[in-house]
C-alpha positions, 0 to 999 in steps of 0.5 A: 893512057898517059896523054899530055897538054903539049901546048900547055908544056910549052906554054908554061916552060916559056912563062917559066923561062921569062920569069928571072930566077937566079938562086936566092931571087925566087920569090916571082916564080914561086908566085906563078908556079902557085897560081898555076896550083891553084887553077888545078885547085890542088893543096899546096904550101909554101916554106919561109924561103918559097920551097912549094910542096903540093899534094895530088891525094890518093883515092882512097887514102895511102898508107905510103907518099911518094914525091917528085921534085924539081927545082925553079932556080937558075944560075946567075950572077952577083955584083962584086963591085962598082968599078971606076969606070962605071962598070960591075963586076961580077961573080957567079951564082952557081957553078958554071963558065964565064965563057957562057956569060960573055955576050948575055944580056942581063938585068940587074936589080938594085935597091932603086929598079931594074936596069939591062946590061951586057956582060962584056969581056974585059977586052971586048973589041979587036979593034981596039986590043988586036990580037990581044982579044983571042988570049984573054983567060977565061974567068969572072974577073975577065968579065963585066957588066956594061949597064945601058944607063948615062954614068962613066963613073962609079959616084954615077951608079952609086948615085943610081942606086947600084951596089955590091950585092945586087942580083943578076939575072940572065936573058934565057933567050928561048926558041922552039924550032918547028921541027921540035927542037928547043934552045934557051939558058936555064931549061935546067930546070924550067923545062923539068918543072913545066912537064911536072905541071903538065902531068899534074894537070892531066892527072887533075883534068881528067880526075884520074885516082893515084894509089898513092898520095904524091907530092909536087916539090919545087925547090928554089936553091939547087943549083947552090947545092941545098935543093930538097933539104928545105921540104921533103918531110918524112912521111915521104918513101920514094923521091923522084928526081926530074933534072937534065940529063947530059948530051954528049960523046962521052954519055949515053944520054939522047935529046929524043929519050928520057934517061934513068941516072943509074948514078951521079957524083954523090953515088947510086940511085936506089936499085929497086927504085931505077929497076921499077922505072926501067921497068915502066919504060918497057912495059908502057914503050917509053923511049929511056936511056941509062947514063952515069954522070960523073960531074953532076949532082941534084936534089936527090943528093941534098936530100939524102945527104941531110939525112932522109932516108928515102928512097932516090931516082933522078930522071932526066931530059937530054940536054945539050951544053949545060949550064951554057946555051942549052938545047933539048927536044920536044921528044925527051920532054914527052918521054920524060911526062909519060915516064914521071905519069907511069911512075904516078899511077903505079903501086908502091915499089914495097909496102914495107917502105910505110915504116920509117923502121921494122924487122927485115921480114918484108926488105928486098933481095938483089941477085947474088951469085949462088955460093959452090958448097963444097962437100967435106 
């Protein structure tokens, strides 16, 4: 039932990968993600800023809509300054560690073009500063751009057309290892939107009818926590979340499983919503785990905390070492489309959930412990 273009994932995580998308220098892969909307012929619309929300159409028409969101941005950097040598110094865009930014390799966009540059550590070489290179802290003024381009001075790269401001990309360097394995920067999200792709393009290849009008949602702002804010509109009951899921000692989260978050930093995922994708997982032998992440929120949580009262889940890809040089595998990108394709397919968790607001008849029970009376 749930057959997908492996090749096709693949094929669209490296394209999506190799596209530059810091937050805030989306506007290219909004393009490609489009393009690829529109070979499938599905509606879709585009806010001012680039957020894009599709529509996969229920037949026949639902009273309810569900959606599923992932984001295009990535983390990046920023130019803070022009220093005297010739050399930029750098702040992040998005929260993540200068210790994964030393040794990258970056373009930097100003008004003029595009130049290639490394981000070096501020004592680069042990030849030169002995010792002195292992106690360097760790931080972003502790690091800098050395620009491939003639110019030692700042008036050089004023000249060249650099300035405070300008975006920095960085190289996401993606490989697939035959035995499945997958190591890039950014596949936090760029693997989550490709296997959103590849189930919609099952689904529209095959003509399969869906019981309920499902929205694709592609925010372009979440790694600076505003993500699904910008388009998630009210005719939405139920909103799946597709992001990483952490890999470590400390999670129960696998590279080779799809992972429920029961919860986040920004609090619990809908209870019936995560007990009907369990649910799912089981009924369809669905490799799932279920983690809490205790450092880690997503678009669930701007959309709720914009206040939308929808219904929120966040199902997740195992990754090792996020926001560093991540690593996945082919087998939890898999789990994760045949978890999103069931999800798809299946009824509305509660036909209550049409009404933005009603009586309680219709609302759902959680198990309670039975109360002991006591007889007076």
């Amino acid at each position: 039932m749930f057959e997908i273009d492996e090749s096709y994932l693949a094929c669209q995580m490296l394209a999506l990968l190799n596209i530059p998308s810091p937050s805030g220098y989306t506007d290219q892969i909004v393009h490609h993600v489009c393009s690829q909307l529109k070979a499938m012929e599905l509606h879709h619309e585009v806010t001012r800023r680039g957020a894009i929300r599709a529509t996969i159409p229920a037949e026949p028409k639902s009273p309810q809509d569900r959606a599923i969101c992932v984001h295009l941005d990535t983390l990046g950097g920023m130019v803070t300054q022009i220093k005297s040598n010739g050399r930029l110094a750098i702040t992040p865009v998005g929260t993540w560690s200068s210790r994964f930014a030393e040794g990258a390799r970056v373009t930097i966009y100003t008004s003029k073009e595009q130049y290639r540059g490394s981000v070096m550590p501020l004592k680069a070489s042990g030849h030169v500063f002995g010792p002195e290179v292992d106690t360097q802290p760790v931080d972003w003024d502790n690091v800098e751009i050395r620009v491939d381009t003639d110019g030692t001075l700042k008036q050089d790269m004023l000249e060249k057309g650099f300035d405070v401001g300008d975006f920095v990309a960085f190289d996401a360097n993606p490989e697939i290892v035959p035995n499945g394995y997958i190591n890039s920067r950014h596949l936090d999200n760029k693997a989550g939107a490709a296997i959103l792709l590849a189930v919609a393009k099952s689904i529209t290849d095959n003509k399969i009818a869906l019981p309920v009008d499902c929205h694709l949602l592609f925010t372009i702002f979440e790694e600076i926590g505003i993500g699904a804010t910008e388009v998630l509109y009210s005719d939405i009951n139920e909103l799946i979340v597709i992001d990483c899921a952490m890999v470590s000692e400390k999670q129960n989260s696998s590279e080779h499983s799809v992972t429920i978050a029961m919860m986040d930093q920004a609090g619990p995922f809908d209870y019936h919503l995560n007990r009907k994708l369990s649910a799912l997982c089981l009924e369809n032998r669905i490799n799932f785990r279920k983690d809490v992440f205790k450092f880690y929120r997503s678009d669930s949580a701007s959309a709720i905390e914009s206040g939308s009262d929808v219904r929120t889940a966040l199902v997740g890809f195992g990754i090792d070492g996020s926001h560093g040089y991540e690593r996945t595998h082919m087998d939890s990108l898999r789990e994760t489309a045949k978890l999103i394709f069931a999800y798809m397919l299946s009824t509305p968790t509660f036909a209550r959930d049409e009404h933005d607001i009603g009586s309680i008849n219709g609302f759902p029970h959680q198990p309670v412990r039975e109360l002991i009376k006591i007889e007076t």
